[in-house]
C-alpha positions in Angstrom: 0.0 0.0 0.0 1.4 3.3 -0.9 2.0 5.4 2.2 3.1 8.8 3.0 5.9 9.9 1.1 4.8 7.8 -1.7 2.9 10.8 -3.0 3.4 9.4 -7.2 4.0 12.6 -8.7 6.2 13.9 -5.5 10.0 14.0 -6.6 11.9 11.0 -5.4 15.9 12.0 -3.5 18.6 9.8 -5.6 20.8 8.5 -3.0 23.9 6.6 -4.7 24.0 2.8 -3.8 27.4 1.9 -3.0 27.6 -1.2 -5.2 24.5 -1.0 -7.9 23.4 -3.9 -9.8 23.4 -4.3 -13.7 20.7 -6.1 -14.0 17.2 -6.7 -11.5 14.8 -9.4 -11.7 11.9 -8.4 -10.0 9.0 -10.5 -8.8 5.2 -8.6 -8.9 3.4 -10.0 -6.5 4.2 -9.5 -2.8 7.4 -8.0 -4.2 6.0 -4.8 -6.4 2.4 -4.5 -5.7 0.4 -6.1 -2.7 -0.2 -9.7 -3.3 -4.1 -10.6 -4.2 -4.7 -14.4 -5.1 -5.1 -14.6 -8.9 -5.1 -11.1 -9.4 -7.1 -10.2 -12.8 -8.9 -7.0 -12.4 -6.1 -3.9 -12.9 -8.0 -2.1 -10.3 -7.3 -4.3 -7.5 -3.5 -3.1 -8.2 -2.0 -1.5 -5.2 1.7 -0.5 -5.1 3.5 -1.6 -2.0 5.3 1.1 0.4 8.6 2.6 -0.9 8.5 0.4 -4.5 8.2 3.5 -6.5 11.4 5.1 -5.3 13.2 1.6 -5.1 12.6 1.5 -8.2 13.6 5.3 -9.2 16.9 4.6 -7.6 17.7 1.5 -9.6 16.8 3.3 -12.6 19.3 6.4 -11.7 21.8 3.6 -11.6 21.3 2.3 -14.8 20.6 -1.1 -13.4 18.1 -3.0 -16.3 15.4 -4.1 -14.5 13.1 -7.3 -15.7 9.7 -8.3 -14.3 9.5 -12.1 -13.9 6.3 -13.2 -12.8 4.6 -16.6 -12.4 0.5 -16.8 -13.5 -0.4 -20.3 -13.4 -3.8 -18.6 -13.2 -3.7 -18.5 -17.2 -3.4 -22.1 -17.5 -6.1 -22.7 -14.7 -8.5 -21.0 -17.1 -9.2 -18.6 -14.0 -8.0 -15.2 -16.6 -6.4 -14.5 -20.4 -2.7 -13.6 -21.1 -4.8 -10.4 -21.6 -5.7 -9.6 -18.2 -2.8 -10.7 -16.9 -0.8 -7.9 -19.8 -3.6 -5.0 -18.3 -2.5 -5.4 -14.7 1.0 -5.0 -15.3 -0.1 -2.1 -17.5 -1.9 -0.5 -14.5 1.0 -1.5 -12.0 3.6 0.3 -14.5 0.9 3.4 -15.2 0.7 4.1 -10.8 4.5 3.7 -10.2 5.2 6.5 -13.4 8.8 6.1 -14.3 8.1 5.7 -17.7 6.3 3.0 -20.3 10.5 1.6 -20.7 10.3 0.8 -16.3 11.6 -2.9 -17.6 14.0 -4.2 -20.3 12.0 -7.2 -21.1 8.7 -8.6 -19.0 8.3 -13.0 -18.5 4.8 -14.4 -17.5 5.1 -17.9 -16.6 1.6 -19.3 -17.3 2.7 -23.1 -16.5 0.8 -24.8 -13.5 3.2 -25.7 -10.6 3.1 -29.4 -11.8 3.8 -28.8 -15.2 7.3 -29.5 -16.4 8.8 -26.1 -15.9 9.7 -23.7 -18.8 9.8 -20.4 -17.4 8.5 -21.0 -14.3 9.8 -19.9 -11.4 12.2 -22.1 -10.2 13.5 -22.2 -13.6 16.4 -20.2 -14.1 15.7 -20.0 -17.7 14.6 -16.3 -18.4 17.3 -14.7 -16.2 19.9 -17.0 -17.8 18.7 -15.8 -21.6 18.1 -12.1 -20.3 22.0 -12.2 -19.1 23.2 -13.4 -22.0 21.6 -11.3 -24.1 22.6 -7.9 -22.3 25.8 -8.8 -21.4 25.6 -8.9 -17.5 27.8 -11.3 -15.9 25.7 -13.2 -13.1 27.3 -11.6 -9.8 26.3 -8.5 -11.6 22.5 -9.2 -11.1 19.8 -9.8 -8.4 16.7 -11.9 -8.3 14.5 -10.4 -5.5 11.2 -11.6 -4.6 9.1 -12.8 -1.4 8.8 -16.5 -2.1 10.9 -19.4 -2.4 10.3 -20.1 -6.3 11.8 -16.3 -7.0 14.7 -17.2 -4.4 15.3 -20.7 -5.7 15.3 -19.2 -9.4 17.8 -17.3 -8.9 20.1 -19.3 -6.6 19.9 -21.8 -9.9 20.7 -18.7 -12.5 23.8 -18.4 -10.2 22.7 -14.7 -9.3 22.2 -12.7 -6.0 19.1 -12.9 -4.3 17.2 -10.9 -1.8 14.0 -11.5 -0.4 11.4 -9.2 0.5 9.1 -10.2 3.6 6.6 -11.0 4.8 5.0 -13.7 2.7 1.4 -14.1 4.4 0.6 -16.1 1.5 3.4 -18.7 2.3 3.5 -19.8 5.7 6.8 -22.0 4.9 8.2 -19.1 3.6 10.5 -18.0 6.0 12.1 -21.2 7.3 12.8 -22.3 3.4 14.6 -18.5 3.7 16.9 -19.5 6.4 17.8 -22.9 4.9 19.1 -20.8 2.1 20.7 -18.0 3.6 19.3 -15.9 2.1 18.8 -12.1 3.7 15.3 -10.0 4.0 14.1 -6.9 4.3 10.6 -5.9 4.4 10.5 -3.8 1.1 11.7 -3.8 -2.1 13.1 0.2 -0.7 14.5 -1.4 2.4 16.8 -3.3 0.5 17.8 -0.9 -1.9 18.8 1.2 1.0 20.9 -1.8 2.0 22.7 -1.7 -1.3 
């Protein structure tokens, strides 16, 4: 939820990260906007606190940054590739940095059984998104609030944050410490860490 100082047209302070990532893959939801089970409708979009300057920042460092999100509610028949393109339409419309915000944007529609393409664990898109802009792996981050986003990118070989909490995910947080993995409870938060 957007709180105060998250005013959307307010100017955001660029504060330089001491090490800045090339490259961020970003999950959407629980990460970028508020997490809402099989989210369809574009008006139920609600940007979590501090994104929108997380975001600025990364920008100001020139760091790419991808959106890599798993929908297995496409392949459930519960929404269309269509609504699933309008709500990242809407999320990218209320954080306004620009119709560019990512280099290159993965749905995974595949169904958590499903042999895994894209899908989160699947290291695939970050591996092809790397190679094709020329990022070496400790270069990049894959940040996210469950354990597929952390998982994916443990296997692309990349950095990996999480953001907490994951109400959806109850095993969340123990699956965290088995990895090692550090959290902060924004996608600003971490930035900050930087």
């Amino acid at each position: 939820m957007m709180g105060p100082g998250d005013d959307p047209k307010a100017p955001l302070p660029h504060v330089a990260m001491h090490a800045p990532p090339q490259a961020v893959f970003l999950d959407r939801d629980g990460t970028l906007i508020e997490h809402v089970p099989y989210l369809r409708d574009p008006a139920d979009v609600v940007i979590r606190r501090g994104t929108r300057e997380a975001l600025s920042r990364l920008q100001a460092a020139a760091a790419k940054l991808f959106l890599f999100t798993n929908q297995s509610g496409v392949s459930r028949g519960l929404f269309q590739m269509a609504e699933v393109e309008a709500v990242n339409r809407r999320m990218v419309e209320l954080l306004d940095l620009g119709a560019g915000l990512f280099t290159a944007v993965c749905v995974a529609p595949e169904l958590p059984d499903d042999v895994p393409v894209y899908r989160k664990p699947s290291p695939r898109f970050i591996q092809e998104m790397l190679a094709a802009h020329g990022v070496a792996r400790e270069h990049a981050w894959m940040v996210g609030d469950s354990p597929v986003d952390w998982e994916a990118g443990i296997n692309a070989g990349v950095r990996v944050a999480a953001i907490v909490p994951d109400s959806a995910n109850p095993k969340a947080p123990e699956r965290r410490q088995e990895l090692g993995i550090s959290a902060y409870p924004t996608l600003r938060e971490w930035v900050d860490a930087l």
